[in-house]
C-alpha positions in Angstrom: -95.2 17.3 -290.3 -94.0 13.9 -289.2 -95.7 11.4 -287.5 -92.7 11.4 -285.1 -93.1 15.3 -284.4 -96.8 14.9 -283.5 -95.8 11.7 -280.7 -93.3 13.8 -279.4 -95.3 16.9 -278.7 -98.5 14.7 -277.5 -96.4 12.8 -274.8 -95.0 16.7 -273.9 -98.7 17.6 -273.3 -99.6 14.8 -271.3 -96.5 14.7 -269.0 -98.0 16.6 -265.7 -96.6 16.9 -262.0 -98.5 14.4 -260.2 -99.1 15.0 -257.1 -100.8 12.0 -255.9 -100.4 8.7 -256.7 -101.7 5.0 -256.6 -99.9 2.3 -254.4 -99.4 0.0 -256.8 -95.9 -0.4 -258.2 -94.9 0.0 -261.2 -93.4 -3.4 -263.0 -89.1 -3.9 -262.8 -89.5 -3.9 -266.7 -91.1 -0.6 -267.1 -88.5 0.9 -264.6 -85.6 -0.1 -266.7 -87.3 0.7 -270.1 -87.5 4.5 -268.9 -83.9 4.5 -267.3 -82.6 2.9 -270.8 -84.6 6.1 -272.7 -83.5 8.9 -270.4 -79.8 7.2 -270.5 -80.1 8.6 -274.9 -79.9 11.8 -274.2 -76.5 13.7 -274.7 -73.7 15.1 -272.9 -70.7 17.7 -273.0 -68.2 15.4 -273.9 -70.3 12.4 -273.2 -69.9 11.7 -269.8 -72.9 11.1 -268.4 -72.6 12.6 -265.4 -75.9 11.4 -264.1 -77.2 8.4 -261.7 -80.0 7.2 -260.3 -81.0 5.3 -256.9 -84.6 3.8 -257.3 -86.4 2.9 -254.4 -89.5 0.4 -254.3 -91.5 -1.6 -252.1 -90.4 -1.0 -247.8 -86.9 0.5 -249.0 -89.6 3.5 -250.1 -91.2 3.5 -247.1 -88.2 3.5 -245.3 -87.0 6.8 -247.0 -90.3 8.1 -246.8 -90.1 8.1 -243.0 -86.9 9.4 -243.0 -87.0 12.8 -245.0 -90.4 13.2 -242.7 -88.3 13.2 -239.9 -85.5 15.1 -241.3 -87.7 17.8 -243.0 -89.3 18.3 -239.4 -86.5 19.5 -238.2 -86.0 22.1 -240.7 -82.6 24.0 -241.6 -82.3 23.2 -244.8 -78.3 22.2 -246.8 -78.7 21.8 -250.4 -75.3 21.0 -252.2 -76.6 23.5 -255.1 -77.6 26.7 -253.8 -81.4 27.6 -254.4 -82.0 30.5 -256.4 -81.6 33.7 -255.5 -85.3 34.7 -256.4 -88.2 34.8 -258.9 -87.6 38.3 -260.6 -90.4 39.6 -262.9 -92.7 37.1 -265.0 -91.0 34.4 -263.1 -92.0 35.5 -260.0 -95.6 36.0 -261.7 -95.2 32.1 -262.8 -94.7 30.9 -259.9 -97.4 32.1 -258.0 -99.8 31.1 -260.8 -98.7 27.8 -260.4 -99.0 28.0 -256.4 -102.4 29.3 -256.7 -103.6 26.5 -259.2 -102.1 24.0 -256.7 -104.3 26.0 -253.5 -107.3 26.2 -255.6 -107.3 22.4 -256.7 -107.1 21.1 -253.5 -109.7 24.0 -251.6 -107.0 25.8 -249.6 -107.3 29.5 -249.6 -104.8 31.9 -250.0 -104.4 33.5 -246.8 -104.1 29.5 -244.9 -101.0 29.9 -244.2 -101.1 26.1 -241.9 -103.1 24.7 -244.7 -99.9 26.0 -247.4 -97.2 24.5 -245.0 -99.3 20.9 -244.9 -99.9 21.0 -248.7 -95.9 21.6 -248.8 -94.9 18.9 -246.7 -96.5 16.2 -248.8 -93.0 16.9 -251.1 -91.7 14.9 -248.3 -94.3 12.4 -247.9 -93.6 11.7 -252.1 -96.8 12.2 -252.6 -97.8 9.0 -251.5 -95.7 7.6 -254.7 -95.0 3.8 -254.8 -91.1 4.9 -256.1 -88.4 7.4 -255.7 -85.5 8.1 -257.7 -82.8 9.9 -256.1 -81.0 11.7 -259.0 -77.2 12.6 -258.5 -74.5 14.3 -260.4 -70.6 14.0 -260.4 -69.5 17.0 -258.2 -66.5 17.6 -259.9 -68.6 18.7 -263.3 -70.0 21.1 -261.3 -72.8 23.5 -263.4 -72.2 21.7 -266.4 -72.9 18.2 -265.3 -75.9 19.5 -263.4 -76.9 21.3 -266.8 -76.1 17.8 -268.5 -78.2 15.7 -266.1 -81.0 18.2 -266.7 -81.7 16.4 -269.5 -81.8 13.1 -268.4 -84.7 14.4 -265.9 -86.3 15.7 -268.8 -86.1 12.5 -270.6 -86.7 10.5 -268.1 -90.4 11.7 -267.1 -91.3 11.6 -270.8 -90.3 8.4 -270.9 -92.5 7.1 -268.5 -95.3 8.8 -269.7 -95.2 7.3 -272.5 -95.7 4.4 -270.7 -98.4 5.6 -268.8 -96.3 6.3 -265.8 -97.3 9.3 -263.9 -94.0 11.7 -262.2 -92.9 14.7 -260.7 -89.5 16.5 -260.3 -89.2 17.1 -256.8 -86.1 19.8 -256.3 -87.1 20.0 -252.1 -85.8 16.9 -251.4 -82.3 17.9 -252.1 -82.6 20.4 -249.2 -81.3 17.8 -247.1 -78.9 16.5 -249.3 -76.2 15.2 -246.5 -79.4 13.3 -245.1 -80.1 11.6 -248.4 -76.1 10.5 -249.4 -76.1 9.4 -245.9 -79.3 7.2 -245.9 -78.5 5.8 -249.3 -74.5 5.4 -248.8 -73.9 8.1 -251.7 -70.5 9.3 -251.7 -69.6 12.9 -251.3 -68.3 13.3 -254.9 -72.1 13.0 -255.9 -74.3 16.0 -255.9 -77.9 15.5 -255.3 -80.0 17.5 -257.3 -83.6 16.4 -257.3 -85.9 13.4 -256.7 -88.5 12.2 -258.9 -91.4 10.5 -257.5 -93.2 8.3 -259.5 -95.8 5.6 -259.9 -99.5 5.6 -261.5 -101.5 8.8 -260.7 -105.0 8.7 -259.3 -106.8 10.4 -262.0 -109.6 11.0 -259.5 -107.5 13.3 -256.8 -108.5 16.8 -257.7 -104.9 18.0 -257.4 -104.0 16.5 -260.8 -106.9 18.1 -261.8 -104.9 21.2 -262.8 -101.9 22.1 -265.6 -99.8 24.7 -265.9 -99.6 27.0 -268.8 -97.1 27.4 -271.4 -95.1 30.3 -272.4 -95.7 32.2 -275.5 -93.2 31.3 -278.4 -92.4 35.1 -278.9 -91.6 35.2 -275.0 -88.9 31.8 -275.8 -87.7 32.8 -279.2 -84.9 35.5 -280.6 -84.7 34.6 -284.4 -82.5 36.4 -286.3 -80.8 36.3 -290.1 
């Protein structure tokens, strides 16, 4: 097995949501290093559908406040449509992972107010030092969705391999309209997630937990 194989697979283990963070910001260099990584990955017929609008220093802030305000308010307007559920071991995944997060932080399970302050720190970025807003060309629909998928992927392995800490945040694209309009996006880009990022702070019990994995026989169909 190559050496390659084993780096690959020890970065994949290490990579974990963060969800909270350090303030101090992570060096212009760095950023660019993982943007140049994530930009590798491939593409139906290499268009690279995907962009990116990082935020640092007071412009953070600034956004910070905003999506506070704007997620106060409620009524949510993603430009994809959230899933229509969680059906079977999905379902079953996702509440595992919901529970870890409760039980790592001391919230039980019937705190309903507790839940609903846990969930609005998506909004406060987790106290993250950066943001990037990640956006799609409309037009490509799905496909360039499906396409900047990987570049997400990518990106957040990336900077853990730089011992950058992230997390995918899909909840700030509930208020996508809010977020083209604060960052002068153009309609024909379709917001699709956030990434919050920075250097976690090892010593916060919430990244204290990690999800599990699903079984290989659960993934893979191999015939011939």
């Amino acid at each position: 097995m190559s050496d390659t194989y084993e780096t690959l697979t020890q970065v994949l283990r290490e990579r974990h949501s963060c969800r909270a963070f350090r303030p101090e910001p992570v060096p212009d260099e760095v950023i660019t290093r993982i943007v140049t990584a994530a930009g590798q990955v491939p593409s139906w017929c290499n268009a690279q559908p995907w962009q990116i609008t990082v935020t640092r220093g007071a412009e953070t802030e600034r956004f910070r406040a905003a999506l506070l305000e704007r997620a106060a308010q409620g009524d949510p307007n993603p430009d994809q449509p959230w899933p229509q559920g969680f059906p079977g071991i999905y379902g079953d995944r996702r509440r595992t992972c919901g529970f870890q997060l409760y039980d790592a932080v001391g919230i039980a399970r019937d705190d309903r107010p507790a839940r609903a302050e846990q969930s609005m720190r998506n909004y406060r970025l987790f106290d993250a030092p950066h943001v990037a807003i990640v956006h799609s060309e409309a037009a490509l629909g799905p496909y360039g969705a499906m396409d900047t998928g990987g570049f997400i992927t990518t990106f957040m392995l990336a900077a853990r391999s730089l011992g950058v800490d992230t997390i995918a945040q899909a909840a700030i694209a509930a208020y996508s309209p809010m977020v083209r309009a604060h960052f002068g996006l153009p309609d024909t880009r379709t917001v699709l997630c956030a990434i919050s990022f920075g250097y976690g702070d090892t010593d916060h019990p919430v990244n204290g937990f990690r999800t599990e994995r699903a079984d290989l026989d659960e993934i893979l169909d191999l015939r011939g």
